[in-house]
C-alpha positions in Angstrom: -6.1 -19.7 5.7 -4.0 -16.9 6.9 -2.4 -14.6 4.5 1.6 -14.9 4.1 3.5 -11.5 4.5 5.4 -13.1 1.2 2.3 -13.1 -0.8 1.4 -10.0 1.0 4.6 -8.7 -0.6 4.6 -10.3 -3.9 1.0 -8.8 -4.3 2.0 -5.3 -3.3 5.5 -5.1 -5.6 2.6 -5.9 -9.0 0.5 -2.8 -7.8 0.8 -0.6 -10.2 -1.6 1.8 -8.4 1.0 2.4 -5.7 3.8 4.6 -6.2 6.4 2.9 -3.9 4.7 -0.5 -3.7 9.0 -1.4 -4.2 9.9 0.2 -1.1 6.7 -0.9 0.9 7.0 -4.7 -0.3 10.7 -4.4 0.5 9.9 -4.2 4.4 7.8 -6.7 4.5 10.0 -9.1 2.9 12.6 -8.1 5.8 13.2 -10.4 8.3 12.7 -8.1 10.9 9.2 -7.4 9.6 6.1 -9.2 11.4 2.5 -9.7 11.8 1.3 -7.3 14.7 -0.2 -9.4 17.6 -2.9 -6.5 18.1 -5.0 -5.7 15.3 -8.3 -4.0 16.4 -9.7 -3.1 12.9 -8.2 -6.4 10.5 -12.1 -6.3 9.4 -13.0 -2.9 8.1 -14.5 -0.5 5.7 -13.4 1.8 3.1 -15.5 4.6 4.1 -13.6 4.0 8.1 -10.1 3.5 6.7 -10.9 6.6 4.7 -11.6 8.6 7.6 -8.8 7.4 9.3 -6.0 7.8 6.6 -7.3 11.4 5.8 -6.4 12.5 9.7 -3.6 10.5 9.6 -2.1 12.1 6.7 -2.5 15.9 8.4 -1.0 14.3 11.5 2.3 12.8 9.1 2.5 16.3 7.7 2.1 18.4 10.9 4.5 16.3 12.7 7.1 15.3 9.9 6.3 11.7 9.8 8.1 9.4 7.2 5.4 7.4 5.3 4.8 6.1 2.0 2.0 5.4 0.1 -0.8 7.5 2.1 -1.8 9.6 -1.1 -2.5 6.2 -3.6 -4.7 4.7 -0.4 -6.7 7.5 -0.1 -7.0 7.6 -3.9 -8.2 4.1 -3.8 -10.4 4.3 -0.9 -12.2 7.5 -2.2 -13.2 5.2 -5.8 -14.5 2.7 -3.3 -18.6 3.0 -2.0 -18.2 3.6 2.0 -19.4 -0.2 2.7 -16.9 -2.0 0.6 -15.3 -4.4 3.2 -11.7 -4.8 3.4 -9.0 -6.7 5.4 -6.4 -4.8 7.5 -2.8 -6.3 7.9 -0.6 -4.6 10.2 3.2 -5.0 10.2 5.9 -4.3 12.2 9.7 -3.9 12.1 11.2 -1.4 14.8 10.2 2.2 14.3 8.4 1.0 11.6 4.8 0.2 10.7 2.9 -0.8 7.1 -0.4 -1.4 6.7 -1.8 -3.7 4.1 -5.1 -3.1 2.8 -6.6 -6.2 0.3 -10.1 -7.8 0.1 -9.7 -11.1 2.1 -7.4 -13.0 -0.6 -4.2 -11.5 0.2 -4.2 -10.6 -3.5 -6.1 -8.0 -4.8 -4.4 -5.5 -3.1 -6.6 -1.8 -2.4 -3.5 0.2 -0.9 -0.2 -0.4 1.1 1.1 2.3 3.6 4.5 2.2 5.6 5.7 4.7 8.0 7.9 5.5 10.6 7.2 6.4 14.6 8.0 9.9 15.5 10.9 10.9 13.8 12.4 7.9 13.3 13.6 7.2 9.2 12.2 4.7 7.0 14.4 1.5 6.5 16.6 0.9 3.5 15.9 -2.0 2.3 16.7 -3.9 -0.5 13.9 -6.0 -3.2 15.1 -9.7 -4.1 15.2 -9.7 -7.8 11.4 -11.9 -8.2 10.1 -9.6 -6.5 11.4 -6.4 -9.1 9.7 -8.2 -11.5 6.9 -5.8 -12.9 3.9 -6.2 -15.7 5.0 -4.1 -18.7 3.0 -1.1 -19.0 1.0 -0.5 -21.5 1.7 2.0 -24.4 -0.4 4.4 -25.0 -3.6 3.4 -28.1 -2.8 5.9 -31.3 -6.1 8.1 -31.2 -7.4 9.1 -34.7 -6.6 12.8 -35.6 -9.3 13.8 -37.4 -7.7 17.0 -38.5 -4.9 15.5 -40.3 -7.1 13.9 -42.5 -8.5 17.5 -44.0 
């Protein structure tokens, strides 16, 4: 059964390991936003995506390309053994591409990324309000000083 970009979305705005999983999630709840028709790699591999993402991310920063989310991919992908299979989603809207990166279920989500064409900007989009919703952090554990006690 197909993913939904709304659980796509839902899934992406709990990551805590991306930074603007907000922003990301927002554009693919937008109804301009969908599926690509054409998506050569939906099965791949960290260690390819990896490769891929690290020369995308000097092509974004030699060029001036708008995108989100590149650094916390390649964080997650570089924790991940090269093998580890993965399924791609692409997503479209306009100037605007994101690429959803989860392990077949649509809900354990390894990284998001959304970026603009050229020089185009990234949209402005707004997050309904179930989607806001996010898992309270955690507080730091008090660690034991063991000098106080002397």
């Amino acid at each position: 059964m197909p993913v939904t970009q709304r659980q796509l979305a839902a899934s992406i705005a709990m990551a805590l390991q991306i930074a603007d999983s907000e922003a990301i999630a927002a554009f693919l709840l937008d109804p301009a936003t969908t599926l690509t028709d054409h998506n050569p790699l939906s099965r791949t591999s960290a260690g390819a995506q990896r490769q891929i993402w690290t020369g995308r991310q000097r092509e974004f920063a030699s060029f001036g390309v708008a995108a989100l989310g590149v650094p916390c991919l390649l964080n997650a992908l570089q924790r991940l053994p090269n093998d580890e299979p993965m399924i791609q989603e692409m997503l479209q809207a306009g100037p605007c591409r994101a690429y959803v990166y989860h392990y077949g279920d649509g809900c354990r989500i390894v990284g998001a990324v959304l970026h603009a064409k050229g020089t185009a900007s990234l949209p402005v989009v707004k997050l309904p309000r179930w989607a806001r919703a996010r898992p309270a952090k955690r507080k730091p554990s008090l660690q034991l000083d063991l000098f106080a006690i002397l």
